[in-house]
ROKOL-414868 format. One record per residue (C-alpha): x, y, z; residue number from 1; residue in one letter. Coordinates in Angstrom, 1 decimal, decimal comma. Each point is the difference from the previous one (the first is absolute). Layout:
<pts>
PT / xx / yy / zz / i / aa
PT / X / Y / Z / NUM / a
...
</pts>
This chain:
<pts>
PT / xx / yy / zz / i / aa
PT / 29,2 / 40,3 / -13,1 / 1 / x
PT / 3,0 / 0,7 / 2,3 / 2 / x
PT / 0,6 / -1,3 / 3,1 / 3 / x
PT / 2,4 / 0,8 / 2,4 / 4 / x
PT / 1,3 / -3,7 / 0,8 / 5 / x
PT / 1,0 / -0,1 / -3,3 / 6 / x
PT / 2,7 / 2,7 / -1,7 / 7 / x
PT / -0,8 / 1,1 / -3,7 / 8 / x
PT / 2,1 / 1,7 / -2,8 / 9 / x
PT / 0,2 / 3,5 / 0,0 / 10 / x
PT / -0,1 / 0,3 / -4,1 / 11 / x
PT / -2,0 / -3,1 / -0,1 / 12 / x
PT / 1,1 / -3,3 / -2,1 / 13 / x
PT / -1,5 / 0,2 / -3,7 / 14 / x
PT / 3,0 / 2,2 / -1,0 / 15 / x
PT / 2,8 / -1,0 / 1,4 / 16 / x
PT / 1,0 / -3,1 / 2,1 / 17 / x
PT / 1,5 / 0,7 / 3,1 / 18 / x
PT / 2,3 / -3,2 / 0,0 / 19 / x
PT / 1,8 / -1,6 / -2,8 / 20 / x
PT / 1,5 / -3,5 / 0,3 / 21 / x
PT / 3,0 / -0,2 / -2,4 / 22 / x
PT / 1,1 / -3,7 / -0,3 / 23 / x
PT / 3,5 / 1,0 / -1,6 / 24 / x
PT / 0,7 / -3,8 / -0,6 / 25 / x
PT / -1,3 / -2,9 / 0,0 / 26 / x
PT / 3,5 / -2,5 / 1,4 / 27 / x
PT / -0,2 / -0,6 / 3,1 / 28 / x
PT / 2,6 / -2,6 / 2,0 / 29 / x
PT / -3,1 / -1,6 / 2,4 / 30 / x
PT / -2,5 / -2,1 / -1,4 / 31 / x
PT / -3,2 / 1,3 / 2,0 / 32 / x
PT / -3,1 / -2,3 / 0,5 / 33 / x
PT / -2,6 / 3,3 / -0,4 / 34 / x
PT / 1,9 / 1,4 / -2,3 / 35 / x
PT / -2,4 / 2,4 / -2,1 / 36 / x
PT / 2,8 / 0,6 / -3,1 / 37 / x
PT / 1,3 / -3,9 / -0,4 / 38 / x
PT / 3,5 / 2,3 / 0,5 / 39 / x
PT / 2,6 / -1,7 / -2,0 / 40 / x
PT / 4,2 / -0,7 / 0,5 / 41 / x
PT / 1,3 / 2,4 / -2,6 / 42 / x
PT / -0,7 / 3,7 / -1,6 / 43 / x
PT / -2,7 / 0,1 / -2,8 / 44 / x
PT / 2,1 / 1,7 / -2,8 / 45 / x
PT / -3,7 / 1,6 / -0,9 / 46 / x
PT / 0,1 / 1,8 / 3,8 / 47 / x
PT / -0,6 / 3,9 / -0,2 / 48 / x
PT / 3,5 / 1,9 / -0,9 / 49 / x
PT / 1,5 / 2,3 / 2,2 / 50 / x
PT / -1,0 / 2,9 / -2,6 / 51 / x
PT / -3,8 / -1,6 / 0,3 / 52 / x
PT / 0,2 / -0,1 / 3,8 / 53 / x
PT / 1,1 / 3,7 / 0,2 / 54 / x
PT / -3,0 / 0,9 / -2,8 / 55 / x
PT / -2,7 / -1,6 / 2,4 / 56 / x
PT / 1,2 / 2,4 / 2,9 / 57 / x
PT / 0,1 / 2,4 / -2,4 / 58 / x
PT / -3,5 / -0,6 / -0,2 / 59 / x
PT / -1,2 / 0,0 / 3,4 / 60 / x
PT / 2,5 / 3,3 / 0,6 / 61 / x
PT / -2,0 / 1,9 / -2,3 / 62 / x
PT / -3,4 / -0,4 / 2,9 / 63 / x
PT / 0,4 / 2,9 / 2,6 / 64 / x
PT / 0,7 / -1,0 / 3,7 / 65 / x
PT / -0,9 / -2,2 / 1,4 / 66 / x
PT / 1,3 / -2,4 / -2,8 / 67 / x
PT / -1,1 / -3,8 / 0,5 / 68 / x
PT / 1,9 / -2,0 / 2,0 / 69 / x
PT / 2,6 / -2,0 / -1,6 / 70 / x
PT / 0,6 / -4,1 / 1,4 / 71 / x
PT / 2,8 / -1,9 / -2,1 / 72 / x
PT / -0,5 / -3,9 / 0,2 / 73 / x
PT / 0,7 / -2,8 / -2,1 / 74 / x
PT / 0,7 / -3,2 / 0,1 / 75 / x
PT / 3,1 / 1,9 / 1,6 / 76 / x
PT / 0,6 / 3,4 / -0,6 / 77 / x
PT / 3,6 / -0,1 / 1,5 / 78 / x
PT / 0,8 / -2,6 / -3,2 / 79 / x
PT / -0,2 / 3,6 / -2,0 / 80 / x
PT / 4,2 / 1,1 / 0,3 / 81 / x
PT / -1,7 / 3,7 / -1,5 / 82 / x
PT / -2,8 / 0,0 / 3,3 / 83 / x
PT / 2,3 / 2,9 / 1,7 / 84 / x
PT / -0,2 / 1,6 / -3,4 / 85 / x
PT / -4,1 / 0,0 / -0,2 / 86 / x
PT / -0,4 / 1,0 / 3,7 / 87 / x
PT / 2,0 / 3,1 / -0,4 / 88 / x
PT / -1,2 / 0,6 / -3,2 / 89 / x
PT / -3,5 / 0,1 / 1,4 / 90 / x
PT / 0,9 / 2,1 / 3,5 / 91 / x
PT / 1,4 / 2,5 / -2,2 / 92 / x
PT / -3,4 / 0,5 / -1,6 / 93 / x
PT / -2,0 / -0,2 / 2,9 / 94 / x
PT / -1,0 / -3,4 / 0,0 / 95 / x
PT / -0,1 / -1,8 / 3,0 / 96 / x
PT / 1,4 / -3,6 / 0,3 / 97 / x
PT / 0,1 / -2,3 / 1,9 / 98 / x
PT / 1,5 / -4,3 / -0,6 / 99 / x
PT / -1,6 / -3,2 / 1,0 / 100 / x
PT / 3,1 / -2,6 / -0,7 / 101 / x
PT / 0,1 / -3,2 / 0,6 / 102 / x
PT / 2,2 / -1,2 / 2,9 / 103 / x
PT / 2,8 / -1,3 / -2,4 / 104 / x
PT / 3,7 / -0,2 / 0,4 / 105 / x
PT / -0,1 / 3,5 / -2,4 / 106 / x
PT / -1,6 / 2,1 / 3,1 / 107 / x
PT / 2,9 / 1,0 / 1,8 / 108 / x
PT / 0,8 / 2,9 / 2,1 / 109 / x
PT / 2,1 / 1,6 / -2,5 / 110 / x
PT / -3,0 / -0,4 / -3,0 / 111 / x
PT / -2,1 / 1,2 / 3,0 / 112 / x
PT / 2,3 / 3,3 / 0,8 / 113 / x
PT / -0,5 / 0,6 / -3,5 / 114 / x
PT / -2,8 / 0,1 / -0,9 / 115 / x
PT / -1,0 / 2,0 / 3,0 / 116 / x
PT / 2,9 / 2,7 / -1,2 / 117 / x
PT / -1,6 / -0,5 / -3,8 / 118 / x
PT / -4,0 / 1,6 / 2,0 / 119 / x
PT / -1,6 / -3,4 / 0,6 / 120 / x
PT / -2,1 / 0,8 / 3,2 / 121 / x
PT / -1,7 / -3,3 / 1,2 / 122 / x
PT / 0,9 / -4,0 / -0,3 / 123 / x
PT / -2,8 / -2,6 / 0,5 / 124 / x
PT / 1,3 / -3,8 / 0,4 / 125 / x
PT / -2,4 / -2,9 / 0,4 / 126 / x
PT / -0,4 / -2,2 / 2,9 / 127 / x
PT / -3,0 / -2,5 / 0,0 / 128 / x
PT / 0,8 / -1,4 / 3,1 / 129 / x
PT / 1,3 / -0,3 / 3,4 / 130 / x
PT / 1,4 / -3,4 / -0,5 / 131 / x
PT / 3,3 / -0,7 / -2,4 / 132 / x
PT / -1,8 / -2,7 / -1,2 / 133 / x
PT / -3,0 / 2,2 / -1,2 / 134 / x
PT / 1,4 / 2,2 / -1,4 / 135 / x
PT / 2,8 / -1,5 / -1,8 / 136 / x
PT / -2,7 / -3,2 / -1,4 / 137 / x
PT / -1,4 / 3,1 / -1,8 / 138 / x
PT / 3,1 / 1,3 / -1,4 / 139 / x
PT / 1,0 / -2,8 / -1,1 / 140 / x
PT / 3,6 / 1,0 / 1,6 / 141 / x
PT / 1,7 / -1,8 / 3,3 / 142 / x
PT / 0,9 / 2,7 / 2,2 / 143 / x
PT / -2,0 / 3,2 / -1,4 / 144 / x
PT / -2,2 / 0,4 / 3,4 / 145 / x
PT / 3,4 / 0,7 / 1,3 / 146 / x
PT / 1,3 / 2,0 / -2,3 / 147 / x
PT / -3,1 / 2,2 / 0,2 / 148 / x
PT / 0,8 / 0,8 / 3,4 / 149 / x
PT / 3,8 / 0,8 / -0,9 / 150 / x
PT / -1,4 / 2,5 / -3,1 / 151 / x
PT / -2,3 / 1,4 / 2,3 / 152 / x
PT / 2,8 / 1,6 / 2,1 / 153 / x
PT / 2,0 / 0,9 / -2,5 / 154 / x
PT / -3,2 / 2,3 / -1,9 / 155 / x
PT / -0,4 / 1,6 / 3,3 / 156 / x
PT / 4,0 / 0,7 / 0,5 / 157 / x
PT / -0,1 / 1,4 / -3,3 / 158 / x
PT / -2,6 / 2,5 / 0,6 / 159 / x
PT / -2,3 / -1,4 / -1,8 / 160 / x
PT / -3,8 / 0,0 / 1,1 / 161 / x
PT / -0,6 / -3,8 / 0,2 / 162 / x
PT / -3,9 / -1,8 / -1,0 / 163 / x
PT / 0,1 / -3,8 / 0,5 / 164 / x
PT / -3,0 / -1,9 / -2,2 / 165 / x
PT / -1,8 / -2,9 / 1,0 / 166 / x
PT / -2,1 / -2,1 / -1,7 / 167 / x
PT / -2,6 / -1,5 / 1,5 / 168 / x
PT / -1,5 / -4,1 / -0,7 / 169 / x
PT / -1,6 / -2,4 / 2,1 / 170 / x
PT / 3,6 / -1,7 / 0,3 / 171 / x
PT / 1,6 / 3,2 / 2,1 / 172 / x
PT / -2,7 / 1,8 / 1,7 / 173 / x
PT / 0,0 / -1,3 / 3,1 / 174 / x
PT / 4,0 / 1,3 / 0,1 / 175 / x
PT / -1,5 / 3,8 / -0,2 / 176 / x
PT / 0,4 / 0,8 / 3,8 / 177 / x
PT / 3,3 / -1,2 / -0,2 / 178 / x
PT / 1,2 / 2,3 / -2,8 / 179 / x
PT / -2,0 / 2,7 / 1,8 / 180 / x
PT / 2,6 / -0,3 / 3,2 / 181 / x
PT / 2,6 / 0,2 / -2,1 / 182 / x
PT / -1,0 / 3,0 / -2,2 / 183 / x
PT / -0,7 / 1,9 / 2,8 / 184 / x
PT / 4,0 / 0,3 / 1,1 / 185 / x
PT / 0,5 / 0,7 / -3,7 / 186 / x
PT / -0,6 / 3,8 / -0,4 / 187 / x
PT / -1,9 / -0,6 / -3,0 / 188 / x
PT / -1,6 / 2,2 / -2,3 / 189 / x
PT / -2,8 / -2,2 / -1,2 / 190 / x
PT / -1,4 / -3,3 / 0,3 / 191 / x
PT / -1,4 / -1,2 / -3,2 / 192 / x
PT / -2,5 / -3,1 / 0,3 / 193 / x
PT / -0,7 / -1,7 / -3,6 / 194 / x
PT / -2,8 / -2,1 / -0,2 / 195 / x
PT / 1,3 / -2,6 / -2,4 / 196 / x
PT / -2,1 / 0,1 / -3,5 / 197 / x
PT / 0,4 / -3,3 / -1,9 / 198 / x
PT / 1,8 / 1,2 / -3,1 / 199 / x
PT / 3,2 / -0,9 / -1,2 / 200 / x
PT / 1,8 / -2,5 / 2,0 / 201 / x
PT / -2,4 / 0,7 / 3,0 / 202 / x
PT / -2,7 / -2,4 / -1,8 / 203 / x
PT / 1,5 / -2,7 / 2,0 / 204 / x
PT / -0,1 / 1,5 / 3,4 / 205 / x
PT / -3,6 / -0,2 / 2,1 / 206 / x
PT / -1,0 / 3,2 / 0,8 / 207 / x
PT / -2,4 / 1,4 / 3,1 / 208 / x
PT / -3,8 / -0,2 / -0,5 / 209 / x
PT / -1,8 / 3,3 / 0,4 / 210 / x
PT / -1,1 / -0,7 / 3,8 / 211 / x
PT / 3,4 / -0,8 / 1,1 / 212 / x
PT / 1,4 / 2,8 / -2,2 / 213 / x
PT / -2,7 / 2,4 / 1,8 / 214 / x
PT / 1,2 / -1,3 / 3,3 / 215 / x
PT / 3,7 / 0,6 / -1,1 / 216 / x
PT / -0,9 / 4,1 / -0,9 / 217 / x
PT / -1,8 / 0,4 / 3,2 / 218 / x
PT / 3,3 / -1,3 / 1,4 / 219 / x
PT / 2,0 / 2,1 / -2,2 / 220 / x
PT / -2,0 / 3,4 / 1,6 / 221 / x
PT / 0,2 / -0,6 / 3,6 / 222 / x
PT / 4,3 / -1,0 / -0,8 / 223 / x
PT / 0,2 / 3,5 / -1,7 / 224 / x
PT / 0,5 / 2,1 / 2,9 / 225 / x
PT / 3,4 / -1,5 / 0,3 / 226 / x
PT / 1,3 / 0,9 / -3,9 / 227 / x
PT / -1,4 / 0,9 / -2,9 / 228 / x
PT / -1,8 / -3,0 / -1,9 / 229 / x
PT / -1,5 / 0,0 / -3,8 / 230 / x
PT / -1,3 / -3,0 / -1,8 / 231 / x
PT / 0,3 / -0,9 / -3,3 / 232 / x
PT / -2,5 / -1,2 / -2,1 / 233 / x
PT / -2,3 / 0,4 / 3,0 / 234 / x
PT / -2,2 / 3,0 / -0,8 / 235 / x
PT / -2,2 / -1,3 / 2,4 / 236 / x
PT / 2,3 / 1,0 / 2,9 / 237 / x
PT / -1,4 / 3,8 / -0,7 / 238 / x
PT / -3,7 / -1,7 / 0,6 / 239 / x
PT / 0,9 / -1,1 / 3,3 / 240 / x
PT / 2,1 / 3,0 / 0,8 / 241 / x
PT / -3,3 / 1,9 / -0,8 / 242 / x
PT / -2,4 / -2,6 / 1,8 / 243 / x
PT / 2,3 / 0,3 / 3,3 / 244 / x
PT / 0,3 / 3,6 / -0,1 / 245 / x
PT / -4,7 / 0,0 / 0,0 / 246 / x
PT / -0,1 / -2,6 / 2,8 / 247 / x
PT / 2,7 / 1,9 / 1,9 / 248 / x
PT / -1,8 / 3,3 / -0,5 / 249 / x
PT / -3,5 / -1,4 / 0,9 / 250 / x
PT / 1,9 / -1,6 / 3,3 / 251 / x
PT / -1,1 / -3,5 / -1,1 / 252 / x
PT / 2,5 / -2,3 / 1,1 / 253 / x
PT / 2,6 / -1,0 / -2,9 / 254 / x
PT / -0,1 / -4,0 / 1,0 / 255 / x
PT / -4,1 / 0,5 / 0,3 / 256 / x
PT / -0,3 / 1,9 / -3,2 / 257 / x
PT / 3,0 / -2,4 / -1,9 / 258 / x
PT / 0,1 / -3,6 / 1,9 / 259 / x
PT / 3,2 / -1,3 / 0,0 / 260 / x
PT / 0,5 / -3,3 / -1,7 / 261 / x
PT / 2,2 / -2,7 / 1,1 / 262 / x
PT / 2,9 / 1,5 / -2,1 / 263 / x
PT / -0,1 / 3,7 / 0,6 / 264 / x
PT / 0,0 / -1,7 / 3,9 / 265 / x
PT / 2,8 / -2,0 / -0,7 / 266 / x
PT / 2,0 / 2,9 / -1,4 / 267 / x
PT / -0,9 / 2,1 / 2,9 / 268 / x
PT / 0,5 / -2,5 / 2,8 / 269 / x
PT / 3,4 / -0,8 / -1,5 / 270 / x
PT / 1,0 / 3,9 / -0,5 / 271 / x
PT / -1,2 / 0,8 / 3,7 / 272 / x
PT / 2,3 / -3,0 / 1,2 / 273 / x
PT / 2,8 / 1,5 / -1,9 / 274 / x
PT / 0,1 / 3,3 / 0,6 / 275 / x
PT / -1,3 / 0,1 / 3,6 / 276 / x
PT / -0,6 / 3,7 / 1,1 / 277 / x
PT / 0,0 / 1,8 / -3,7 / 278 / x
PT / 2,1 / 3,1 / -0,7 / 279 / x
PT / -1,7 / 3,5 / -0,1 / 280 / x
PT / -2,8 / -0,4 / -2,4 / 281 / x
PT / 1,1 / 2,3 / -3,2 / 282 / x
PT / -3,3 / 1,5 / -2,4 / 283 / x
PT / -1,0 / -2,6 / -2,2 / 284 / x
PT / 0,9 / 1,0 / -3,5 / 285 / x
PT / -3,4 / 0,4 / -2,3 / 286 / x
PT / 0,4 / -2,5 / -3,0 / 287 / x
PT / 0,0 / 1,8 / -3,5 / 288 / x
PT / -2,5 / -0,4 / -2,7 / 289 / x
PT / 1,9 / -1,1 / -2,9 / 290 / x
PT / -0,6 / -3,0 / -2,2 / 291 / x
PT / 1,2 / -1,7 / -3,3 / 292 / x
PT / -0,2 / 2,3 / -2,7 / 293 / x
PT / -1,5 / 2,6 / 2,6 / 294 / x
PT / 3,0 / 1,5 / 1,2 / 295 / x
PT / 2,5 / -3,2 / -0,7 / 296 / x
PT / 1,7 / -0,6 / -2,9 / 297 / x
PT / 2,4 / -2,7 / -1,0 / 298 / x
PT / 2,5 / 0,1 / -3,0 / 299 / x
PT / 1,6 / -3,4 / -0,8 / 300 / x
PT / 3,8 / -0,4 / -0,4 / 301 / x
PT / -0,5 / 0,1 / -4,2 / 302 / x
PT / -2,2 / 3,1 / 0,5 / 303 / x
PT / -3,6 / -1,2 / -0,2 / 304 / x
PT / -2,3 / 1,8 / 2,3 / 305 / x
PT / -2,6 / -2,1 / 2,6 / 306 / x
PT / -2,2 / 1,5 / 2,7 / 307 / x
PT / 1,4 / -2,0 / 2,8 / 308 / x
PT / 3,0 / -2,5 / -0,3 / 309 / x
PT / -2,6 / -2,5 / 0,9 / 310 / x
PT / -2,7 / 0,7 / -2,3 / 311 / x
PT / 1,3 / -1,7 / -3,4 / 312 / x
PT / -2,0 / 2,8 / -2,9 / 313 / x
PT / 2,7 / 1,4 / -2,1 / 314 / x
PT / -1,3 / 4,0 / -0,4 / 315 / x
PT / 2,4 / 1,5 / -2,3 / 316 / x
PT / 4,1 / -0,3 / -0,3 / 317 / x
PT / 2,1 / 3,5 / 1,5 / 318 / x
PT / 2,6 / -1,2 / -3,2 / 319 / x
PT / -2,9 / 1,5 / -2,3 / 320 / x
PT / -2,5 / 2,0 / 1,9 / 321 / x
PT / 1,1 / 2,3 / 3,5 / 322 / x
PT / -0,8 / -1,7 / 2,7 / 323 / x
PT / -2,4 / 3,3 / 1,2 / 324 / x
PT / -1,9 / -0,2 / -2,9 / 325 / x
PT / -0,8 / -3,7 / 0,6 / 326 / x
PT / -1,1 / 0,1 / 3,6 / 327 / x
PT / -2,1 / 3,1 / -1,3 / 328 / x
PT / -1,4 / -1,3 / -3,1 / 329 / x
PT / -0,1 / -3,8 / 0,1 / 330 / x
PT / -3,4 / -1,8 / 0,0 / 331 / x
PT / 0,8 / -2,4 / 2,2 / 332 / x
PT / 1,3 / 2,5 / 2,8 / 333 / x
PT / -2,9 / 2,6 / 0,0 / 334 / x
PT / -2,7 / -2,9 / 0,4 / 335 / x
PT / 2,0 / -1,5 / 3,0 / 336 / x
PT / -0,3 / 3,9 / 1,4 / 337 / x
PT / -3,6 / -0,2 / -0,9 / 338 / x
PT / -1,0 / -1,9 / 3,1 / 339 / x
PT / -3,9 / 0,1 / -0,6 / 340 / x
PT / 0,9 / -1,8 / -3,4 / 341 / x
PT / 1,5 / -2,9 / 1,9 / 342 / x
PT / -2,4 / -3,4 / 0,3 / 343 / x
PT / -1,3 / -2,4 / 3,0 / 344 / x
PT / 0,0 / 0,7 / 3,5 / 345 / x
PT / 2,9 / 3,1 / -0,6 / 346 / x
PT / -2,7 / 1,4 / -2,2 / 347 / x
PT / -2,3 / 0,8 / 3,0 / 348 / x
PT / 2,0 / -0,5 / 2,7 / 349 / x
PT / -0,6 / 3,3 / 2,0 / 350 / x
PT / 3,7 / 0,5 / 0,8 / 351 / x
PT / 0,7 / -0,6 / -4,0 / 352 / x
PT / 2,0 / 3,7 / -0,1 / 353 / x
PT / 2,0 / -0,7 / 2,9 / 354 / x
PT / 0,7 / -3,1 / -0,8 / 355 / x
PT / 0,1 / -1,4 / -3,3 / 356 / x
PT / 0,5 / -3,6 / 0,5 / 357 / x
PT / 3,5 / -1,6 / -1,5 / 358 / x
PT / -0,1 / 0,4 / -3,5 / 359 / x
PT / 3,3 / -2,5 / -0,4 / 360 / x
PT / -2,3 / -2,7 / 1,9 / 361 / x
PT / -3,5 / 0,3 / -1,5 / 362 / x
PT / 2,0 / -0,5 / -3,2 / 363 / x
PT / 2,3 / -3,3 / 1,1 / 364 / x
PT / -3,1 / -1,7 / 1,3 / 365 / x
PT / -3,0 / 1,0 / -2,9 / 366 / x
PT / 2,3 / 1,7 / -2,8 / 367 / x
PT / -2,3 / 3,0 / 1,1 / 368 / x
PT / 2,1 / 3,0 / 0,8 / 369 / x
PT / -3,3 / 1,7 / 0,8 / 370 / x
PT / -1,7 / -2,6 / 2,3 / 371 / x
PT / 0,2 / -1,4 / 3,7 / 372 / x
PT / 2,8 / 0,1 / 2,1 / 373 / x
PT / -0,4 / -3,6 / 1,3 / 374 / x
PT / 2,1 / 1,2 / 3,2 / 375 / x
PT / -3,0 / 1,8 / 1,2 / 376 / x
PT / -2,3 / -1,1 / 2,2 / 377 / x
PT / -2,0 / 3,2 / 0,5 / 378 / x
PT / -3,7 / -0,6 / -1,2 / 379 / x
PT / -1,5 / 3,4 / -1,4 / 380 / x
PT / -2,9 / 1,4 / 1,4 / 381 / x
PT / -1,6 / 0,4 / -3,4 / 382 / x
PT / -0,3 / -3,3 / -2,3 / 383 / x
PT / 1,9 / -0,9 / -2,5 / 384 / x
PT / -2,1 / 0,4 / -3,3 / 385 / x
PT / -0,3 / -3,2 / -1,9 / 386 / x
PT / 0,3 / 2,1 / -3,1 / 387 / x
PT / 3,2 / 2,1 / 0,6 / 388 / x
</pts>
């Protein structure tokens, strides 16, 4: 069913992802608390070659426009000294690409210049809070909330289009508003919200429980007017988009239809103070329905293929098997694109194909890549079925 609070693929997703996450390397010189890839100091000699790297785009070349999206990440990507040498590799093939570095003394203006000469189109830099001392107690590095801001600037004076991540946990929510005031001088392209999946490193971190995290997406909608917002591993966020979209067509008021709980007030109370009389509203950007394995793929720096980088399956490895043939064929993959196959409250849950729950958390918490997103707190109208 489509629904126009919620953008689709064109081509639709079971033969061809429309984004692929390329972590090039695993070294990376910060030492991240939520770190999904446990990124390490130095190279892995095992990495994928130059030759392999210029094989892969090869492979997603050979699809006819438009080509999946292209996001090289790490660890660092900037730790690569061929990363010029991929990028224009891959814009001469018609592959777009785009970098998410780490804020590291190797992203400089120069590297930055370079890149953007070498085709690389967009730069997304994390920021997980408005507070040095957020941020930088997450990465593990004194001084990287500043340094954020710095390499901010300098993506923008080199032309770059410029995404900032957050992720979201109960320690750095309430510092949302405050980020919001500042992204909105930033001329960004895209704020990207990432609900933090306890995998990796991020199994010590305490993240938000599904009523706060429904209060938070309600949040995220009505902030949307000022720049474009996704979520990660937040399907859900095209549930609400969906819900607000009926209510607001049927003229039922949104804070009658979706109370407000004390956080989403919080976060509006403290945004309102901020930002006093807001700037022209813009047209809220309609989230897109992709998913892991359902329009996401993620190759690994030694060439093992996942459907997310935070859903742990290995599916096949690009070093022995294309990666189009693996998101096309693989098991794994074409059950996570069968929604009605997936179990618990998803399995019923009337906005299952807009939707899909987080595959990457349903698996941290019950080893159940098909189950419950625990993040949810939308009971479905039909009941669960004790034998499903």
């Amino acid at each position: 069913m489509q629904h126009e609070a919620v953008r689709s693929l064109r081509r639709g997703t079971d033969d061809r992802p429309f984004i692929v996450f390329w972590e090039v390397t695993r070294a990376c010189g910060l030492a991240c608390a939520h770190c999904r890839a446990d990124a390490i100091h130095h190279r892995d000699p095992n990495e994928l070659s130059t030759a392999e790297a210029r094989r892969l785009f090869d492979d997603l070349a050979a699809y006819d426009a438009p080509r999946p999206l292209v996001v090289l990440t790490g660890g660092d990507p900037f730790e690569r000294d061929d990363l010029a040498e991929l990028v224009e590799y891959a814009t001469q093939r018609g592959v777009h690409v785009s970098l998410s570095p780490s804020v590291t003394p190797r992203l400089t203006a120069p590297r930055l210049a370079e890149l953007r000469a070498a085709g690389a189109s967009a730069v997304s830099l994390s920021l997980d809070g408005a507070r040095p001392e957020t941020h930088d107690a997450l990465r593990g590095i004194e001084g990287t909330h500043r340094d954020t801001l710095l390499a901010a600037a300098m993506v923008r004076a080199a032309g770059l289009r410029l995404q900032i991540n957050t992720t979201v946990h109960a320690g750095n929510v309430e510092e949302l508003p405050d980020m919001v005031a500042w992204l909105v001088g930033q001329d960004v392209s895209l704020w990207s919200v990432f609900l933090l999946v306890p995998t990796g490193r991020g199994t010590t971190m305490r993240p938000l429980d599904a009523e706060r995290t429904e209060d938070l997406l309600h949040w995220l909608h009505e902030i949307g007017d000022l720049f474009p917002v996704k979520t990660t591993e937040a399907p859900h966020f095209r549930r609400v988009a969906v819900q607000r979209a009926a209510a607001a067509r049927d003229g039922i008021p949104l804070d009658e239809a979706f109370p407000p709980g004390e956080l989403r007030r919080s976060l509006t109370e403290r945004t309102a103070a901020l930002l006093g009389d807001r700037p022209p509203h813009r047209r809220r950007r309609a989230p897109l329905d992709v998913n892991a394995g359902r329009g996401v793929a993620f190759v690994d720096h030694t060439g093992h293929v996942y459907p997310s980088g935070f859903l742990p399956l290995i599916v096949g490895d690009v070093r022995e098997t294309p990666l189009s043939t693996i998101y096309r064929t693989s098991p794994v993959l074409r059950r996570l694109r069968d929604i009605d196959s997936y179990t618990g409250r998803c399995a019923v849950c009337e906005y299952r194909h807009v939707c899909g729950g987080s595959r990457s958390r349903a698996y941290a918490t019950s080893g159940d890549p098909y189950g419950d997103d625990p993040a949810c707190a939308h009971i479905p109208a039909q009941p669960v079925s004790l034998s499903r």
